[in-house]
C-alpha positions in Angstrom: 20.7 9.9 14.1 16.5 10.3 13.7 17.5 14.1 12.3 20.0 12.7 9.8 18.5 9.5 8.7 14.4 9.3 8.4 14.9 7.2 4.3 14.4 3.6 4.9 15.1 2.3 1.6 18.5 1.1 1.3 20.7 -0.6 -1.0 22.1 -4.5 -1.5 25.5 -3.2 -0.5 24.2 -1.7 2.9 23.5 -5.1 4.3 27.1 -6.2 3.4 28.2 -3.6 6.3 25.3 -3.4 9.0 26.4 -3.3 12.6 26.0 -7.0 12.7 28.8 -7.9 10.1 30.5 -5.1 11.8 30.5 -7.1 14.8 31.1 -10.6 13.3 28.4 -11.9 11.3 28.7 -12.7 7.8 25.9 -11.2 5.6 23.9 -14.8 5.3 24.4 -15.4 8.9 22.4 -11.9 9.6 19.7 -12.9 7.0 18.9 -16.3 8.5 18.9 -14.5 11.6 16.7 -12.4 10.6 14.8 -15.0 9.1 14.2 -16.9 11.8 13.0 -13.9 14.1 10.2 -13.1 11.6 9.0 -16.8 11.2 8.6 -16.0 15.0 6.3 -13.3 14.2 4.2 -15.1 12.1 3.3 -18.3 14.2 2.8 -16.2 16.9 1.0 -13.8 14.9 -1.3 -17.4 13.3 -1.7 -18.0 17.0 -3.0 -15.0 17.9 -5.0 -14.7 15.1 -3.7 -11.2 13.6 -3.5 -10.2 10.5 -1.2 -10.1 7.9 -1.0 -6.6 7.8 0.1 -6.7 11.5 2.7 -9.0 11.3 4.3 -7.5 8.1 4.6 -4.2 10.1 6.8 -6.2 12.6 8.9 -7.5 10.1 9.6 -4.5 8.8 10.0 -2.9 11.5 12.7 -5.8 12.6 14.4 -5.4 9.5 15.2 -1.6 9.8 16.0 -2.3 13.3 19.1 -4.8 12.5 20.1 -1.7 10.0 21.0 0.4 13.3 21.7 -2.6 15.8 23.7 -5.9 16.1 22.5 -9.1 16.6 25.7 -9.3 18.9 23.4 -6.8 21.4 20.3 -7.4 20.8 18.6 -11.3 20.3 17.1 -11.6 17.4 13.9 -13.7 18.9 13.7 -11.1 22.0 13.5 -8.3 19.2 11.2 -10.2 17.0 8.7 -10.0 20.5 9.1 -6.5 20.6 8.8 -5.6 17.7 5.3 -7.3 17.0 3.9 -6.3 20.4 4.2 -2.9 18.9 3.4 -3.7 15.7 0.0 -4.6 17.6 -0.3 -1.3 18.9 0.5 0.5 15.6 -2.2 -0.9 13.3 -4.5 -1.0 16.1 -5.1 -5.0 16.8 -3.8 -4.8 20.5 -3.0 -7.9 22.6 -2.3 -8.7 26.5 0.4 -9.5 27.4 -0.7 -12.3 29.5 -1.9 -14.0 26.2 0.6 -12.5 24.0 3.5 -13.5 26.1 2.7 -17.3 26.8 2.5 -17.8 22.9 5.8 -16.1 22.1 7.8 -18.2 24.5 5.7 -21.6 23.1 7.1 -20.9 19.4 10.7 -19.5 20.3 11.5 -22.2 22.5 9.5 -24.8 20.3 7.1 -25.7 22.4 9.8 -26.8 25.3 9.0 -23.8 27.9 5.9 -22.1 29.1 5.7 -18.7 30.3 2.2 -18.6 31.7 1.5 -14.8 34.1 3.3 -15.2 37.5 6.2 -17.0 36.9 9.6 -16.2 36.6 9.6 -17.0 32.5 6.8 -14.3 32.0 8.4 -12.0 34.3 11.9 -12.2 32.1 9.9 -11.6 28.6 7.7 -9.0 30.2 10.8 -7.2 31.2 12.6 -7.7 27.9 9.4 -6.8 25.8 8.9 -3.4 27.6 12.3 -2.3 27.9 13.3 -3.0 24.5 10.2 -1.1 23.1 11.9 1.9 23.7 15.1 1.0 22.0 13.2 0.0 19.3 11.2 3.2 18.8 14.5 5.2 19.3 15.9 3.2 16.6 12.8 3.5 14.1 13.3 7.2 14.8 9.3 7.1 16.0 8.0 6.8 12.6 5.6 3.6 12.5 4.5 4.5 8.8 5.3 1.2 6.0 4.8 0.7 2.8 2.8 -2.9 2.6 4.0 -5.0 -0.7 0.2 -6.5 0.3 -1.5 -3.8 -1.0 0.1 -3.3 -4.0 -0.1 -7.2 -4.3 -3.6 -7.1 -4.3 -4.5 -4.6 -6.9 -2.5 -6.3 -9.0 -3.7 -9.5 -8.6 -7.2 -7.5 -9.6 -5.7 -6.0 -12.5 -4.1 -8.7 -14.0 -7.0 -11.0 -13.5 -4.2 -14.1 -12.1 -5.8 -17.3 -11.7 -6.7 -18.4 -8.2 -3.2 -20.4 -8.2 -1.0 -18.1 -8.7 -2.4 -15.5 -6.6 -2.3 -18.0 -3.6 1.6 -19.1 -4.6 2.3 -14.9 -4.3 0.8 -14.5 -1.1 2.9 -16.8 0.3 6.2 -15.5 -1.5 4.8 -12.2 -0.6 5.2 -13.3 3.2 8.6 -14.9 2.3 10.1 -11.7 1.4 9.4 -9.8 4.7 11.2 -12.3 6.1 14.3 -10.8 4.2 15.5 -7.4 3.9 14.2 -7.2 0.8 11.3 -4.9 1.8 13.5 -2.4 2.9 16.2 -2.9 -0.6 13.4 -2.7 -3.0 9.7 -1.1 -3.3 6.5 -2.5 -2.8 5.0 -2.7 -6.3 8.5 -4.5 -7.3 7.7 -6.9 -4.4 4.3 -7.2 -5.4 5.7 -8.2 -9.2 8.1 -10.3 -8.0 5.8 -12.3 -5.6 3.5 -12.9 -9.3 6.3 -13.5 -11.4 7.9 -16.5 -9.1 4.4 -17.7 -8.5 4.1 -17.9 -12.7 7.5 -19.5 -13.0 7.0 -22.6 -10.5 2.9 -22.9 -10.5 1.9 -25.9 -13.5 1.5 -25.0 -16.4 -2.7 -25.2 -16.6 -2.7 -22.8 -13.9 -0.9 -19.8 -15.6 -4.2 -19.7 -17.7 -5.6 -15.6 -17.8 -1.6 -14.3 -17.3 -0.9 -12.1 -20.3 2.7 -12.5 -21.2 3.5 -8.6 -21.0 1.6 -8.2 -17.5 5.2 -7.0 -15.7 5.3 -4.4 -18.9 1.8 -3.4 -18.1 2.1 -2.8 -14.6 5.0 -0.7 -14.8 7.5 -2.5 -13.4 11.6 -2.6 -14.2 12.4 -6.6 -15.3 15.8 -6.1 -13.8 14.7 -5.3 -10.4 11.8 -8.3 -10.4 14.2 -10.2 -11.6 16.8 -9.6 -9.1 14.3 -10.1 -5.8 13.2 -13.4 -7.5 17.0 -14.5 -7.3 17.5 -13.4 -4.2 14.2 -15.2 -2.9 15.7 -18.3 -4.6 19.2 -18.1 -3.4 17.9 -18.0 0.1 15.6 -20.9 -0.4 18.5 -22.5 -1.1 21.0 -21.4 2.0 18.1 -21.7 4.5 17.8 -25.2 2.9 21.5 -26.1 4.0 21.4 -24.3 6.8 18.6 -27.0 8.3 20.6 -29.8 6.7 24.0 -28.6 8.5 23.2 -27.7 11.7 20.8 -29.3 14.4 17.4 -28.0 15.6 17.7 -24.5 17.2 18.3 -24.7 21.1 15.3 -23.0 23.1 15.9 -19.2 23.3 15.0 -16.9 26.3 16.2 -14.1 27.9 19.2 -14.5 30.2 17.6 -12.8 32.8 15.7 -10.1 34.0 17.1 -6.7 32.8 18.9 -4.2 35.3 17.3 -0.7 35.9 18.5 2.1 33.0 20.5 -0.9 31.5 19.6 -2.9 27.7 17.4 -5.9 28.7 19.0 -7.9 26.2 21.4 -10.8 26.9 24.8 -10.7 24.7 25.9 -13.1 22.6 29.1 -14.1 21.1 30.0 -13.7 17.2 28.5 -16.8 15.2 31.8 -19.3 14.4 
């Protein structure tokens, strides 16, 4: 598979037919899935005070995970842990996993379990964690090289001299989109634009001050392809949205146990209804 397939950048009608919808999930039941593991990564990532760049590399590096494996396999909170322990490790902002650990299990179970070292709890995650890294590096083919929308985001930001505002409204869309497949759909100057031009569109109206009209123009970027990450940043809004009005809070998550010698860690799960 690594031989064959090294290009991460894939296409809107790839996520209609990922292993996961193979398996039983519809396409916005994988994305909320998906969703929901990387809002893992960042409060635990705010908790343990990493950067940004740190826990966008886990994101992506869930995302093109779920483009290889099923959620039906492989828990989508067990692989958000794994995939930003080694994030930590990539970009060089390491973390114990006695501290890393106890944090992790705080936010995934939402604040109803503790996993402090010794106890069974830590034992389970510490399992899961380290056996899963190397399903996770099989699957990423070892290349840990990304393409951050941040950087792109931030020149810019420079270039187009955006008002303090705005920038701060793209940041935080910025972070929104590597919650979504997005960042491996589209590139990270089109991220970038899009993050500015949904920040423009919803910021008042005295804050749009210094924006030249033709920035999107300027910068190089295609108005189709801004366009059509904006939507799909707006349509999820909207389904996540529904998706907390329908459906009670999320029961606690943790492994189901301990993981057999030579066997996956994870705990399988049933098709969503």
């Amino acid at each position: 598979m690594c031989e064959q397939e090294t290009d991460w950048q894939f296409t809107r009608e790839d996520l209609q037919r990922t292993p996961s919808v193979g398996c039983g999930w519809t396409v916005e039941r994988e994305e909320l899935d998906r969703a929901k593991a990387c809002a893992l990564i960042y409060s635990a990532s705010r908790k343990l005070q990493l950067p940004q760049i740190t826990s966008s590399t886990a994101c992506i590096y869930l995302h093109r995970f779920f483009m290889r494996h099923t959620l039906k396999e492989f828990h989508h909170y067990n692989i958000a842990a794994t995939c930003l322990f080694f994030a930590c490790k990539a970009e060089e902002t390491l973390r114990k996993l006695d501290v890393f650990i106890p944090i992790i299990v705080y936010y995934a179970s939402k604040g109803n379990r503790k996993a402090t070292p010794g106890t069974s709890e830590f034992d389970k995650w510490r399992a899961v964690i380290l056996g899963t890294e190397v399903v996770l590096l099989e699957a990423l083919c070892f290349d840990m090289v990304v393409d951050h929308p941040h950087v792109a985001l931030a020149q810019l930001l420079e270039r187009q001299q955006v008002g303090r505002r705005v920038a701060q409204m793209a940041w935080g869309f910025i972070a929104d989109c590597m919650r979504l497949p997005i960042c491996i759909v589209y590139g990270s100057r089109t991220i970038a634009g899009a993050a500015v031009e949904l920040a423009t569109r919803v910021a008042p109206q005295d804050a749009r001050t210094g924006l030249d009209p033709s920035w999107a123009d300027r910068a190089g970027l295609q108005h189709s392809e801004v366009d059509q990450v904006v939507q799909w940043l707006l349509d999820f809004y909207s389904r996540e949205a529904q998706a907390r009005r329908a459906q009670p809070a999320e029961a606690a998550q943790t492994p189901a146990s301990s993981p057999p010698a030579n066997s996956s860690p994870m705990p399988h799960q049933s098709s969503p209804k």
